[in-house]
N, CA and C atoms as a LAMMPS dump frame, in Angstrom:
ITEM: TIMESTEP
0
ITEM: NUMBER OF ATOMS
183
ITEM: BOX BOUNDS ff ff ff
-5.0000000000000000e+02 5.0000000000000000e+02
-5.0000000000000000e+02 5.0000000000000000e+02
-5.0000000000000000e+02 5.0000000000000000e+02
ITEM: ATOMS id mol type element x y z
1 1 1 N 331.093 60.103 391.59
2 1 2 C 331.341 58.789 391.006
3 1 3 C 330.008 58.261 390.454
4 2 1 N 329.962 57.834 388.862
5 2 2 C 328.989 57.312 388.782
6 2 3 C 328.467 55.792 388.866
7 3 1 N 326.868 55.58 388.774
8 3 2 C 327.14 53.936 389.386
9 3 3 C 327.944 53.158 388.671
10 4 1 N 327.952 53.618 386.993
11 4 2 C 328.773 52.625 386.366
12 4 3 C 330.361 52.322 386.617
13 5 1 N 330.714 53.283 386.767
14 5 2 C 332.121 53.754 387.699
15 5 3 C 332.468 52.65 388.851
16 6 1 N 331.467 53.051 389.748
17 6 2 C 331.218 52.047 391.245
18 6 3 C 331.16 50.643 390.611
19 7 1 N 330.356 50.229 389.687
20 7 2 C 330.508 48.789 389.432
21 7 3 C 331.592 48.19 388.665
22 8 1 N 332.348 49.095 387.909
23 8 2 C 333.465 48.965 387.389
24 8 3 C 334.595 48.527 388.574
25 9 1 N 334.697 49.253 389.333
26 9 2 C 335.591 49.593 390.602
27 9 3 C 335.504 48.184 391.888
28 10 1 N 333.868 47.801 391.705
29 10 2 C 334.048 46.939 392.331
30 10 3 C 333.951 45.205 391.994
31 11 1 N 333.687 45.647 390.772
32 11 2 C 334.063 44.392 390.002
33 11 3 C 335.568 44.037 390.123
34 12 1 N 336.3 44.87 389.702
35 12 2 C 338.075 44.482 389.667
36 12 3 C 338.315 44.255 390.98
37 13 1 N 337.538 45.107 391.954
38 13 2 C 338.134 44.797 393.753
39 13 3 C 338.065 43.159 393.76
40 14 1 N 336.643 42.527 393.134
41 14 2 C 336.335 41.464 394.042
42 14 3 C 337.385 39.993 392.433
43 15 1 N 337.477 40.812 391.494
44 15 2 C 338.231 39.843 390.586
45 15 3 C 339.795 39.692 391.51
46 16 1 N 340.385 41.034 391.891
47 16 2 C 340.953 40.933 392.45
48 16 3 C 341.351 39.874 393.892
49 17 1 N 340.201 39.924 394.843
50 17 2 C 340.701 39.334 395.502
51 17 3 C 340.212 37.453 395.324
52 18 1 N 339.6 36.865 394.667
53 18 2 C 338.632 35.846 394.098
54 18 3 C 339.827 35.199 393.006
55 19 1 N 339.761 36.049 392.27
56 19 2 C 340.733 35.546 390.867
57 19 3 C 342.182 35.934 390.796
58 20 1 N 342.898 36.752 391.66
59 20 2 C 344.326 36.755 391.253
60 20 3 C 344.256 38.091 390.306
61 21 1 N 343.213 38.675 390.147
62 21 2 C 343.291 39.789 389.181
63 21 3 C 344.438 41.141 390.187
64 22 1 N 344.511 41.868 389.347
65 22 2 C 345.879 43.129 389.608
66 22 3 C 344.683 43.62 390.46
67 23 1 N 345.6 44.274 391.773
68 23 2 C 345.069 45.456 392.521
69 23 3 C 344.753 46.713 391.957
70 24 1 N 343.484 47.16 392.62
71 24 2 C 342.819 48.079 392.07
72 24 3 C 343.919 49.525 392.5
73 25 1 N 343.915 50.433 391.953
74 25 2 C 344.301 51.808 392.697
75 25 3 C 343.688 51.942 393.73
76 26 1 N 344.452 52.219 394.915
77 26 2 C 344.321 53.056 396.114
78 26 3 C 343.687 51.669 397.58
79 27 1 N 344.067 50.536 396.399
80 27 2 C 344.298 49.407 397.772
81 27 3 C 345.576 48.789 398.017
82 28 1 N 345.828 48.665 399.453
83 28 2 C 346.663 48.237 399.466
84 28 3 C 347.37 46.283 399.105
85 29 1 N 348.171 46.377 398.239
86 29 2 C 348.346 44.974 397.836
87 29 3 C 348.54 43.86 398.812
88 30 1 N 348.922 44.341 399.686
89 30 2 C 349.506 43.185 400.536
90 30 3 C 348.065 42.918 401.584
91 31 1 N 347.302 43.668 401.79
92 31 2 C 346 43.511 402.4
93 31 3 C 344.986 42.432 401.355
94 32 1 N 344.825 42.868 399.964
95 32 2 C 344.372 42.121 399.129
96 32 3 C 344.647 41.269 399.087
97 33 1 N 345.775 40.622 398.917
98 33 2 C 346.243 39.335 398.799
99 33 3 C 345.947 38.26 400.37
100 34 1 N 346.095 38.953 401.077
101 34 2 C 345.283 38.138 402.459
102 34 3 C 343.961 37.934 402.313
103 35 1 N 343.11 39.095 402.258
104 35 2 C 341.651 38.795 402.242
105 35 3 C 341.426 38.131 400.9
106 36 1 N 342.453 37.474 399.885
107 36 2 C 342.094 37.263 398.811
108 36 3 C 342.072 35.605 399.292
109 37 1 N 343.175 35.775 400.229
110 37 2 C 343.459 34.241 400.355
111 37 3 C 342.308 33.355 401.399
112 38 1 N 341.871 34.232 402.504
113 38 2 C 340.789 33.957 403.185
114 38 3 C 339.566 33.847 402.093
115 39 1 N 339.229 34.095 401.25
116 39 2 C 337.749 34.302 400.205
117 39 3 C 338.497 33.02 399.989
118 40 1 N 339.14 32.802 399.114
119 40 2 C 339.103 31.458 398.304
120 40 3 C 339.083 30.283 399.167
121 41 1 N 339.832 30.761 400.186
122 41 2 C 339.969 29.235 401.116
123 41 3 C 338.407 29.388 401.593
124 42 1 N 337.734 29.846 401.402
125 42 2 C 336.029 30.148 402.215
126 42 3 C 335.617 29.211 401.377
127 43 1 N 335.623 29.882 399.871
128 43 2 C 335.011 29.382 398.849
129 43 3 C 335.239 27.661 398.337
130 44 1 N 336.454 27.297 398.491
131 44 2 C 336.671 25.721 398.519
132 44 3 C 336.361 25.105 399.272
133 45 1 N 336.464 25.808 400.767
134 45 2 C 335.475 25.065 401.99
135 45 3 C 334.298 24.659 401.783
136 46 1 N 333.78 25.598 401.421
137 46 2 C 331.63 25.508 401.21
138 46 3 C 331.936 24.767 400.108
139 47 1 N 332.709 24.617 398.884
140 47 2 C 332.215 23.717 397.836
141 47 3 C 332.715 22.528 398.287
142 48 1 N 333.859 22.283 398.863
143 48 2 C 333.681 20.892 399.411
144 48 3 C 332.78 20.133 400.403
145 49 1 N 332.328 21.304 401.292
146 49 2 C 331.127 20.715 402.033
147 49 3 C 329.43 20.172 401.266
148 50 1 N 329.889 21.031 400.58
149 50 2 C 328.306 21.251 399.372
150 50 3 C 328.627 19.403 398.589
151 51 1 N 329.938 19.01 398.294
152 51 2 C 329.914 18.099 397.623
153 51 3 C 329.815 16.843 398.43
154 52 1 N 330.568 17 399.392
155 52 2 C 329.91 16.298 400.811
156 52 3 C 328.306 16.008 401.033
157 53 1 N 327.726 16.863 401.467
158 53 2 C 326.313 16.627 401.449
159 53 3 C 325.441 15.737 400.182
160 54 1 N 326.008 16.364 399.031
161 54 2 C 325.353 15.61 397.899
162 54 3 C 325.897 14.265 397.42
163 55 1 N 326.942 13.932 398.184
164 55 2 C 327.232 12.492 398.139
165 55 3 C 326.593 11.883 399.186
166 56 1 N 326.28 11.995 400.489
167 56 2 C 325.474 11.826 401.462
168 56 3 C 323.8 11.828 401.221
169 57 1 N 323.227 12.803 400.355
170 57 2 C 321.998 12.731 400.049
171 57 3 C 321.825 11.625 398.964
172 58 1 N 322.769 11.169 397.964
173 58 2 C 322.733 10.277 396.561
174 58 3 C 322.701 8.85 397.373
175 59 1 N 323.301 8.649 398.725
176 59 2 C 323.487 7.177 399.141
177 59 3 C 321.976 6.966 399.999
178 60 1 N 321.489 8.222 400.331
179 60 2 C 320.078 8.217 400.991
180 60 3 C 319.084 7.797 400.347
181 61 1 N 319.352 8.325 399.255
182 61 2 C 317.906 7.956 398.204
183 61 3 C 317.924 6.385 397.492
């Protein structure tokens, strides 16, 4: 496999589970779609905390 290959491969894995993109060959869909759903719910967590803080730091200053 070459690296460009590998980054191809794992680009679609992580569009996949992040964006709703189609499962890659040789994963299973129904696994993706869980760990897809845990990433995003991660990812709205930390940005709502992140927006949290910076409303908290704007009333500080």
């Amino acid at each position: 496999m070459t690296r460009n290959t590998l980054a191809q491969r794992q680009e679609a894995l992580v569009r996949a589970l992040v964006d709703g993109g189609p499962v890659p060959d040789g994963f299973d869909p129904a696994a993706i779609a869980a760990a897809g759903q845990v990433c995003r719910h991660k990812r709205d967590a930390h940005s709502a905390a992140a927006t949290r803080r910076r409303r908290r730091w704007w009333r500080l200053s």
